[in-house]
The first five atom37 places (N, CA, C, CB, O) and aatype in JSON, in Angstrom:
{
  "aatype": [20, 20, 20, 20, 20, 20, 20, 20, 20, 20, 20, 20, 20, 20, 20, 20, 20, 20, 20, 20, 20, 20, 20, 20, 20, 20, 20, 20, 20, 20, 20, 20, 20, 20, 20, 20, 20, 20, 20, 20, 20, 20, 20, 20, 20, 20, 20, 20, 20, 20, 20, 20, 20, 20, 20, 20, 20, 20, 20, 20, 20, 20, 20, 20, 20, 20, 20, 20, 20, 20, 20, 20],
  "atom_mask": [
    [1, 1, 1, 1, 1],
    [1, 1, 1, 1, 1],
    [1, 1, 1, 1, 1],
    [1, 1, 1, 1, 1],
    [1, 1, 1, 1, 1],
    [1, 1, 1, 1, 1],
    [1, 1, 1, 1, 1],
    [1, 1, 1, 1, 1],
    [1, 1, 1, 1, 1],
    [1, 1, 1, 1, 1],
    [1, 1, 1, 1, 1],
    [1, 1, 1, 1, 1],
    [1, 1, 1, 1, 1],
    [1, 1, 1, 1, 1],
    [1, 1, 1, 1, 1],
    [1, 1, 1, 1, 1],
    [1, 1, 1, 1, 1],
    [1, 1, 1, 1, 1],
    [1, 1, 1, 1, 1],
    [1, 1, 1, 1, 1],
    [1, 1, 1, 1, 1],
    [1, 1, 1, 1, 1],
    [1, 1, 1, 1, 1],
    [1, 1, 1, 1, 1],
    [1, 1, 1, 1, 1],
    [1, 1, 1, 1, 1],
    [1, 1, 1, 1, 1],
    [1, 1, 1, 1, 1],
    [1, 1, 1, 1, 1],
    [1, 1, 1, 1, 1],
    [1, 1, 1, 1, 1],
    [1, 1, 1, 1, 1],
    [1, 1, 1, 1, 1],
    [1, 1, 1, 1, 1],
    [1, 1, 1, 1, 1],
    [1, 1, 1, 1, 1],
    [1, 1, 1, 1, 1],
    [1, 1, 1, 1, 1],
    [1, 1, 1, 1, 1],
    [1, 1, 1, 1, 1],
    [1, 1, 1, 1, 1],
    [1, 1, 1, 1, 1],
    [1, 1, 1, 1, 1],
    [1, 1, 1, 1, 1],
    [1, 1, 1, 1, 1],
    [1, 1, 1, 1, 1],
    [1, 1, 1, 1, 1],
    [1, 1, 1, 1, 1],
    [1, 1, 1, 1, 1],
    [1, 1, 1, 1, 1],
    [1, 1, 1, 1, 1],
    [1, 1, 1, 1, 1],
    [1, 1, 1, 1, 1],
    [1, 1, 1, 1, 1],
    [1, 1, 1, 1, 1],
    [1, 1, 1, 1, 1],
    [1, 1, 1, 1, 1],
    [1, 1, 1, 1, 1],
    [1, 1, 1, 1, 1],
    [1, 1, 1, 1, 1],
    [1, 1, 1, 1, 1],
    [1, 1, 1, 1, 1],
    [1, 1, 1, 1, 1],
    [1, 1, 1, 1, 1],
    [1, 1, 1, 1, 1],
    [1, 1, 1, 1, 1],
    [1, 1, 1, 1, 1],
    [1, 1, 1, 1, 1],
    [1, 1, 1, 1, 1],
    [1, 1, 1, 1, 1],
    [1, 1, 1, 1, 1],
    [1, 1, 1, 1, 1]
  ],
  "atom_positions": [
    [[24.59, 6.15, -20.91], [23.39, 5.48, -21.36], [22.87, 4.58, -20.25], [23.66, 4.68, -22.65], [23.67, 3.84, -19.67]],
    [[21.64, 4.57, -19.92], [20.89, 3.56, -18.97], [20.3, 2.38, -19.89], [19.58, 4.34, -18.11], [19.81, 2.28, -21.02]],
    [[20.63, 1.54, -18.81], [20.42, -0.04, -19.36], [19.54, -0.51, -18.03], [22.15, -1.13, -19.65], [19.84, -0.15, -16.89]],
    [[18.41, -1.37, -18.33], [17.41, -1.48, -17.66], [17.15, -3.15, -18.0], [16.31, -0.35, -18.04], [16.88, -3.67, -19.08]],
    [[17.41, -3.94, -16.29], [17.18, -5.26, -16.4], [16.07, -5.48, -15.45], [18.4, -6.1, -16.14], [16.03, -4.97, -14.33]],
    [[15.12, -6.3, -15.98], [14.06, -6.81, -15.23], [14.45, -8.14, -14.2], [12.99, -7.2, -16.31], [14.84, -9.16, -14.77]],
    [[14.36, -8.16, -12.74], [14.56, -8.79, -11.89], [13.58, -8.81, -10.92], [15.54, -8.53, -11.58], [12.81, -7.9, -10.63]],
    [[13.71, -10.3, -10.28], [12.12, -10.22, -9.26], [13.16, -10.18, -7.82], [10.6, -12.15, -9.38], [14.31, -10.62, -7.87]],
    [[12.58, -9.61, -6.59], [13.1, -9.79, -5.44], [12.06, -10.28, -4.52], [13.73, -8.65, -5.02], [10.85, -10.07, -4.64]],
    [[12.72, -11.02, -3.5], [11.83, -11.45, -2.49], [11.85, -10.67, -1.26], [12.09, -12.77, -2.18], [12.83, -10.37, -0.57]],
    [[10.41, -10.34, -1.05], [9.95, -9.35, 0.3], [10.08, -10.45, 1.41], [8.12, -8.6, 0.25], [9.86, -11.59, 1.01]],
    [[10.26, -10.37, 2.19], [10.23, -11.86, 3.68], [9.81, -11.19, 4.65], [11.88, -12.73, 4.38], [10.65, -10.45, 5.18]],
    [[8.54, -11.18, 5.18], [7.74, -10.83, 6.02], [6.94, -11.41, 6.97], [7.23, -10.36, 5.55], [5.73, -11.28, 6.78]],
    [[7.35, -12.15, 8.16], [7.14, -12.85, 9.45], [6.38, -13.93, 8.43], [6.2, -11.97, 10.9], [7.17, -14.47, 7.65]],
    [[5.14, -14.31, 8.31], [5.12, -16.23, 7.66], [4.57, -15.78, 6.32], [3.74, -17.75, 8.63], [3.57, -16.4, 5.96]],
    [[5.06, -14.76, 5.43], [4.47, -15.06, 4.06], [5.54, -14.21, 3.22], [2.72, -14.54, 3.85], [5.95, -13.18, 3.76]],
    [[5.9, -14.46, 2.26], [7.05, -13.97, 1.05], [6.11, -13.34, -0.08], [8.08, -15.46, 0.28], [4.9, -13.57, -0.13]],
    [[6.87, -12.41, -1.1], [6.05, -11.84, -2.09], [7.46, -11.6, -2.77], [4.91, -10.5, -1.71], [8.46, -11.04, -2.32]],
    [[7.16, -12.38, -4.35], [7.89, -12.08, -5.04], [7.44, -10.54, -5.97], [8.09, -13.32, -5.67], [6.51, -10.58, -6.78]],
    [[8.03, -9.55, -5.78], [7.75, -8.5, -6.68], [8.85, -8.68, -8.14], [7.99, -7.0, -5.77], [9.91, -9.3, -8.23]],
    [[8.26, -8.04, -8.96], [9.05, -7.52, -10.3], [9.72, -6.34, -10.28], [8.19, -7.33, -11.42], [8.98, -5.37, -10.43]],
    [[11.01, -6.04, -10.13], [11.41, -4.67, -10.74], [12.67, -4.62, -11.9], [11.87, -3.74, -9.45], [13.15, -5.46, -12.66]],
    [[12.84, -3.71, -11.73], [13.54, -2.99, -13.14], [14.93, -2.39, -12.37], [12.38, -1.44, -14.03], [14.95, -1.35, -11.71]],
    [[16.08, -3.27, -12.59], [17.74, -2.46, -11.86], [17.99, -1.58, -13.09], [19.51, -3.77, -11.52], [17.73, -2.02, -14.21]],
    [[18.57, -0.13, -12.85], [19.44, 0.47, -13.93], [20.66, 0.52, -13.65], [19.15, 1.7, -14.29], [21.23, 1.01, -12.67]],
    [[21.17, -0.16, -14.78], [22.75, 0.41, -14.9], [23.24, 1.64, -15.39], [23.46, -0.35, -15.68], [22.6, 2.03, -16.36]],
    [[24.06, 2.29, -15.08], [24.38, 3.51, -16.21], [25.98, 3.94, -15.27], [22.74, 5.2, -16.32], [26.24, 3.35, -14.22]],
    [[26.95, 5.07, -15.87], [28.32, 4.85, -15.7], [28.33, 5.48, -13.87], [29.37, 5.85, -17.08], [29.46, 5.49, -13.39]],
    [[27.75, 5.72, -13.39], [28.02, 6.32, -12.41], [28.23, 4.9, -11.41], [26.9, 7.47, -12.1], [28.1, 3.71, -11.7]],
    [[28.61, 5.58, -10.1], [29.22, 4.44, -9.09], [28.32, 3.97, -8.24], [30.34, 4.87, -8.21], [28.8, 3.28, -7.34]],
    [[27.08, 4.13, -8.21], [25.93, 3.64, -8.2], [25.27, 2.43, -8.32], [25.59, 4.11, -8.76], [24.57, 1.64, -7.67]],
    [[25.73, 2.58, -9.33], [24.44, 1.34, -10.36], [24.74, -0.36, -9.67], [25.06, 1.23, -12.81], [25.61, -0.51, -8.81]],
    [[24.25, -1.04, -9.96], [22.75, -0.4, -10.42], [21.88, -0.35, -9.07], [21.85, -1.47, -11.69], [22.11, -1.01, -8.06]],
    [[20.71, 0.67, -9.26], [19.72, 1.04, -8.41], [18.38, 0.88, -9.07], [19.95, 2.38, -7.96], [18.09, 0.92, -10.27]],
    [[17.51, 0.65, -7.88], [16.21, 0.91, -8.38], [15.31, 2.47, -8.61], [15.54, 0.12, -7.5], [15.45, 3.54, -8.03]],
    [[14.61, 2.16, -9.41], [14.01, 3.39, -9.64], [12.89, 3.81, -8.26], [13.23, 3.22, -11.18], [12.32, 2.87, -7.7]],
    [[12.66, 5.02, -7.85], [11.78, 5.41, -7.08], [10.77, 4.97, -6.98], [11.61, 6.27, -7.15], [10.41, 4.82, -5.81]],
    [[9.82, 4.55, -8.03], [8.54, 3.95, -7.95], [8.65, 2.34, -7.69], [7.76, 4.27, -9.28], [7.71, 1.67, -7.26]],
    [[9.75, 1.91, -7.96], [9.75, 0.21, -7.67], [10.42, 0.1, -6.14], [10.89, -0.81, -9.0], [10.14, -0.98, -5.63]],
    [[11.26, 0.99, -5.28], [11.58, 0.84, -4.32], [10.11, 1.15, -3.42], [12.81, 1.59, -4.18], [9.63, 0.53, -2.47]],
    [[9.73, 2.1, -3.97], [8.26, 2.19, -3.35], [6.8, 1.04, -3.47], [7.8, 3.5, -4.0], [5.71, 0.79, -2.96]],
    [[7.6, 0.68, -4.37], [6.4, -0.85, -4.61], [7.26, -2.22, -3.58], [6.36, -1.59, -7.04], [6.96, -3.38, -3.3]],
    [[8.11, -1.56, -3.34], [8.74, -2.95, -2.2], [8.89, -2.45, -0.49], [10.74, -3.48, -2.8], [9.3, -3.11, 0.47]],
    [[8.5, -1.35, -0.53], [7.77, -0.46, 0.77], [6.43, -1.18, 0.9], [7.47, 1.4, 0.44], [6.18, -1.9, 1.87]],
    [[5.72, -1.0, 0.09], [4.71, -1.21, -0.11], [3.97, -2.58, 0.2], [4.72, -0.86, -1.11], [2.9, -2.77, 0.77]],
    [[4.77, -3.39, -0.29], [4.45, -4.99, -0.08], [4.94, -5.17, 1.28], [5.25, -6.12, -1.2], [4.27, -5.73, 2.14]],
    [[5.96, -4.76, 1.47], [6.3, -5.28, 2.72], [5.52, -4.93, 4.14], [7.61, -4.91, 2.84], [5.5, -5.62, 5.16]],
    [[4.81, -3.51, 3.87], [4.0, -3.21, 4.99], [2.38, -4.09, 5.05], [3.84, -1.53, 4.9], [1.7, -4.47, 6.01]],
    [[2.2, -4.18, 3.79], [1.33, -4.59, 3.45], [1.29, -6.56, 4.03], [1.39, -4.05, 1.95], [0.36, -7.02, 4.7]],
    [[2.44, -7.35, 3.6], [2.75, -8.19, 4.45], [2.78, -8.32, 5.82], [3.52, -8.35, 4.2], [2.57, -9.34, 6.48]],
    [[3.14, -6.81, 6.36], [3.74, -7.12, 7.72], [1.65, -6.94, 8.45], [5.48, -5.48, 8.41], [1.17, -7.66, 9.33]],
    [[1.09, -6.07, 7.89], [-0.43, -6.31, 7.94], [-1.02, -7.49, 7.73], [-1.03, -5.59, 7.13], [-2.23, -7.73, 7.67]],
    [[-0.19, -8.15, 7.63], [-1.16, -9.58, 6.57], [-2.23, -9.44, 5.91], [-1.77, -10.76, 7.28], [-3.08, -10.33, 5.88]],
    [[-2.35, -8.25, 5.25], [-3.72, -7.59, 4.24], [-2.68, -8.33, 2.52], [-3.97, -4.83, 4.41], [-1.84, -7.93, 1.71]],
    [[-3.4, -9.45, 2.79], [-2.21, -10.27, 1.61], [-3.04, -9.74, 0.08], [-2.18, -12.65, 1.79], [-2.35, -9.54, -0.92]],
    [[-4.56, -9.53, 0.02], [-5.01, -8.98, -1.2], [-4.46, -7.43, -2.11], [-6.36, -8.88, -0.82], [-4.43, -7.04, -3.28]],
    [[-4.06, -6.85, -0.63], [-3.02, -5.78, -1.18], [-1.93, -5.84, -1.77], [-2.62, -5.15, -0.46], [-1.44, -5.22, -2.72]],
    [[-1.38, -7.28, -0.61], [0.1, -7.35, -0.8], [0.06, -8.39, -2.64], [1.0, -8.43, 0.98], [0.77, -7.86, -3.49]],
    [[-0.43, -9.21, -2.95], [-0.63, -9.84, -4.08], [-1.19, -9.03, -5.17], [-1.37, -10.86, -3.84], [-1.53, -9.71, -6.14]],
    [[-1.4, -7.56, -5.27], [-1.46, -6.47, -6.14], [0.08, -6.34, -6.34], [-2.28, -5.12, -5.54], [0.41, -5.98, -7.47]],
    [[1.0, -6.54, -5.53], [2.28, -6.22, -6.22], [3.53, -7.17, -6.55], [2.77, -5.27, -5.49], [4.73, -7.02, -6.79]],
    [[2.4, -8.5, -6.4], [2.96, -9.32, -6.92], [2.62, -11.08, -5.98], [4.44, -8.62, -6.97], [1.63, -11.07, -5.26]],
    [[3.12, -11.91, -6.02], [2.57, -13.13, -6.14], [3.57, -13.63, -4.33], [3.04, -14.06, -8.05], [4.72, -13.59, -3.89]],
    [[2.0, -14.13, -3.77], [2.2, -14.01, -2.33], [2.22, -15.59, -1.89], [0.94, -13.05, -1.58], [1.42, -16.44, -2.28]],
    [[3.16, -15.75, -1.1], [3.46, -17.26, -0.51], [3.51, -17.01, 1.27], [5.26, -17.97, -1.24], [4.07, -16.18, 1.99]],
    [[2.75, -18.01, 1.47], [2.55, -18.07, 3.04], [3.52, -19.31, 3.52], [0.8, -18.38, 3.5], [3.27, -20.5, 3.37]],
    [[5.07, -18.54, 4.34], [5.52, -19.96, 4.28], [5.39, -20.61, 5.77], [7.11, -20.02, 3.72], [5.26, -20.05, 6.86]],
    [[5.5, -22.33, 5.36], [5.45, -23.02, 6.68], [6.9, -23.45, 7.2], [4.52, -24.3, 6.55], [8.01, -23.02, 6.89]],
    [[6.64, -24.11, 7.8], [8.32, -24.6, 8.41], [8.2, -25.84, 8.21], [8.84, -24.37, 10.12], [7.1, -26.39, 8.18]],
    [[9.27, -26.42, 8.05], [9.61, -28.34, 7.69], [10.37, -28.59, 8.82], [10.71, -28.91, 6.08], [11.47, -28.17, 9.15]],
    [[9.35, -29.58, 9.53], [10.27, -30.17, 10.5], [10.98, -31.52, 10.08], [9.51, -30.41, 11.75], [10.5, -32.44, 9.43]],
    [[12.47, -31.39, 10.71], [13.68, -32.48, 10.19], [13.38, -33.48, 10.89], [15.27, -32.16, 10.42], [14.04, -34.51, 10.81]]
  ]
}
């Protein structure tokens, strides 16, 4: 039986992050859990899309942060 947990991961792409949403399955094989084809492809996706800094693309697959640096 597949069991399906919703988890967000972070893309990190030279100065801006994108949290995407996906879906891990568990099920008995030695595998698990993995992502499904279409969500590994939605984190292809952002990340090229980041590495473009075309961030209106990249914020179609989820919620885009431009980060700065803190100086100590």
């Amino acid at each position: 039986m597949n069991k399906k947990r919703r988890r967000t991961r972070l893309v990190h792409q030279g100065k801006y992050a994108a949290e995407v949403d996906i879906e891990l399955i568990d099920d008995e094989t030695g595998w698990a859990p993995y992502l499904s084809l279409a969500d590994a492809q939605r984190l292809n996706d952002v990340r090229d899309a980041l590495r473009q800094e075309n961030i209106s693309r990249a914020s179609q697959f989820g919620r885009v942060y431009r980060l700065t640096p803190v100086n100590a």
